[in-house]
C-alpha positions, 0 to 999 in steps of 0.5 A, spaced: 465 892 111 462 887 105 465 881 104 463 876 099 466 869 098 463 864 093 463 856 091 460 850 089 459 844 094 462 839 091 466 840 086 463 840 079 468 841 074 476 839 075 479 840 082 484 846 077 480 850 074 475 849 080 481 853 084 481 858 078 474 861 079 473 860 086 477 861 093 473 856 097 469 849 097 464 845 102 466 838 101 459 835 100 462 827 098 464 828 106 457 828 108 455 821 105 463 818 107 468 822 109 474 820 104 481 817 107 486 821 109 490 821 103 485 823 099 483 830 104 491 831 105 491 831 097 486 836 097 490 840 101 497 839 099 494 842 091 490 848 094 494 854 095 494 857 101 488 862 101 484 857 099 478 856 104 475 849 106 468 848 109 466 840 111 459 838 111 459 833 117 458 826 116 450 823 115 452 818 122 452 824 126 446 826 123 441 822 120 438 816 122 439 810 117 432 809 115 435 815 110 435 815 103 442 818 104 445 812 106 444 809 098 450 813 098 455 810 103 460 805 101 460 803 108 456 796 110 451 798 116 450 793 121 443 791 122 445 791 130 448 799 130 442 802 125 438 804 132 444 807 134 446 813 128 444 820 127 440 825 131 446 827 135 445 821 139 449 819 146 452 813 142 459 810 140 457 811 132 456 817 132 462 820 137 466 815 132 463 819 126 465 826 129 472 824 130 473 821 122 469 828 121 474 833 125 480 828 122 478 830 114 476 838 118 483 838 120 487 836 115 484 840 110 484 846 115 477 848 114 475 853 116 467 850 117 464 844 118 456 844 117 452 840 121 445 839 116 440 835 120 433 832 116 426 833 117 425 828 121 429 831 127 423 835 128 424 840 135 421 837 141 425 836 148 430 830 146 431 833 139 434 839 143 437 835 149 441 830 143 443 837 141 445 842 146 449 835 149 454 833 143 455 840 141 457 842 149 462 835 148 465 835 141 472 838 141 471 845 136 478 847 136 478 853 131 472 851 127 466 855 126 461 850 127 454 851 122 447 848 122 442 848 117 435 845 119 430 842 115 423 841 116 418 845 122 424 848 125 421 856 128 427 862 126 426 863 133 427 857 136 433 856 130 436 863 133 436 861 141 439 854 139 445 858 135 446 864 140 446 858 145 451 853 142 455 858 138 453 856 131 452 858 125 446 859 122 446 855 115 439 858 110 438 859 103 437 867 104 432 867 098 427 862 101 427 867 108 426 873 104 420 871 101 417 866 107 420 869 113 423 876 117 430 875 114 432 881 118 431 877 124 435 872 123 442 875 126 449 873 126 452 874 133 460 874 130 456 878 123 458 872 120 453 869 114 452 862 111 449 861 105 446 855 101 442 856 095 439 848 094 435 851 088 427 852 087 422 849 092 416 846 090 410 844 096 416 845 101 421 840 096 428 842 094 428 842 086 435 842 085 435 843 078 433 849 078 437 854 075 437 861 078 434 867 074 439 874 073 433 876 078 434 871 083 441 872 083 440 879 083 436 879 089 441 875 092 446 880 092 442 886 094 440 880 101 448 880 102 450 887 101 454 890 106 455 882 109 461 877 111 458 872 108 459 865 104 455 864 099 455 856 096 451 853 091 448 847 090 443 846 085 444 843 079 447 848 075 451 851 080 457 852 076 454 857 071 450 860 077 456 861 081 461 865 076 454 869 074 453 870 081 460 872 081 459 878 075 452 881 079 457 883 086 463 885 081 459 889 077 
C-alpha cells in the first residue's frame, strides 16, 4: 500500500504556514545544537496531533570537532574534550549528547531520530566496532532510528549494518538509481527514508540545486507503491516539495 509523507528539513518559511502544506518536519537546527527544552515543548504544543516530528541526532554523537559544522554550534568546546567527540565513540560526551538527543525526541514524540555520520567515518573495524556498541546501548524507546552514511560506504555493507542493528537506511533515492541497484537496498519493516540534498558535482552536494519537473517525476516513479517519508533539503525545498506533492496527487 502506498504511502507518501513529505516535508522540508527545517523549517523554511513559518512554523504556521509550514503545518499548512505538510504533516511532517526533520528538525534539522537539532544536529548543530538541540534547542531547550521549552522551545521543542512549543514545538509540540502548537502542532496538531497528526502532525509528525523526525530528529536529526546531535553532531557530538557524530562528528568529530575538527568538522566544520561546528561553526555552527553556540556552545564553546573545550580543547581538552575536542578528542573525545563524534564517530559514536565510548565516551562521556557523546552518551551526553544522546541523552539531550533523546530528550528533544521525546518531547516532540518524533517518530525518527536521524543519525548522519561524515565522510571521515569511513568503514574499518572501529568505525563498525563504535557503531554496533552505541547503538547495542542506547535506549530506543519507541523510536525508529535511521543512518545516513556519507562517503566509501558499500550499499552492501550499509545494508548488513541496518539488518544488524535495526535501522533505517537514510539515502537520496535519485543518486541510487543513477549509481547503484536501488532495488537492492531493502527495507526490513518496508519502510523508506528519503532525503533529497539536490544535485551532485565530483561526489559533492550542490544544495542549490533546484529540482526538475523530470527529477521529481522519477522521484515519484521510485517511491511508488512505497511507505516512505520523502524530505527535502536543498536550497528551494519549499518550492520542490509542494511540486513534488502535485506529481504524486496527480
Amino acid at each position: 500500500m502506498q504511502q507518501i509523507r513529505i516535508g522540508c528539513c527545517g523549517f523554511p518559511v513559518a512554523r504556521q504556514k509550514y503545518r499548512e502544506r505538510f504533516s511532517v518536519v526533520e528538525i534539522n537546527s537539532s544536529f548543530y545544537q538541540p534547542p531547550r527544552p521549552a522551545t521543542a515543548e512549543k514545538w509540540a504544543k502548537e502542532a496538531p496531533s497528526s502532525f509528525q516530528f523526525s530528529v536529526k541526532a546531535w553532531q557530538v554523537i557524530t562528528h568529530p570537532a575538527s568538522s566544520s559544522t561546528y561553526r555552527r554550534m553556540t556552545a564553546t568546546v573545550p580543547e581538552k574534550k575536542k578528542p573525545h567527540l563524534g564517530h559514536f565513540q565510548d565516551t562521556e560526551e557523546v552518551w551526553e549528547a544522546s541523552s539531550a538527543t533523546l530528550r528533544t525526541a521525546r518531547i516532540l514524540k518524533a517518530k525518527f531520530v536521524l543519525f548522519q555520520t561524515p565522510s571521515s567515518f569511513y568503514p574499518n573495524a572501529n568505525s563498525t566496532r563504535d557503531m554496533y556498541r552505541f547503538f547495542k546501548k542506547i535506549p530506543r524507546g519507541d523510536f525508529l532510528f535511521v543512518w545516513e552514511p556519507r562517503g566509501s560506504w558499500d550499499v552492501r555493507l550499509v545494508r548488513r549494518v541496518c539488518q544488524d542493528l535495526e535501522l533505517l537506511n537514510g539515502m537520496d533515492p535519485l543518486l541510487k538509481v543513477q549509481n547503484q541497484d536501488f532495488k537492492f537496498q531493502t527495507s526490513r519493516s518496508g519502510l523508506y527514508y528519503f532525503r533529497l540534498h539536490g544535485a551532485y558535482e565530483n561526489r559533492r552536494i550542490v544544495y542549490r540545486h533546484g529540482y526538475t519537473d523530470e527529477e521529481l517525476k522519477r522521484l515519484a516513479q521510485v517511491c511508488e507503491g512505497m511507505r516512505v517519508y520523502v524530505f527535502f533539503n536543498n536550497a528551494t525545498m519549499w518550492q520542490d516539495a509542494q511540486r513534488f506533492q502535485k506529481i504524486i496527487t496527480l
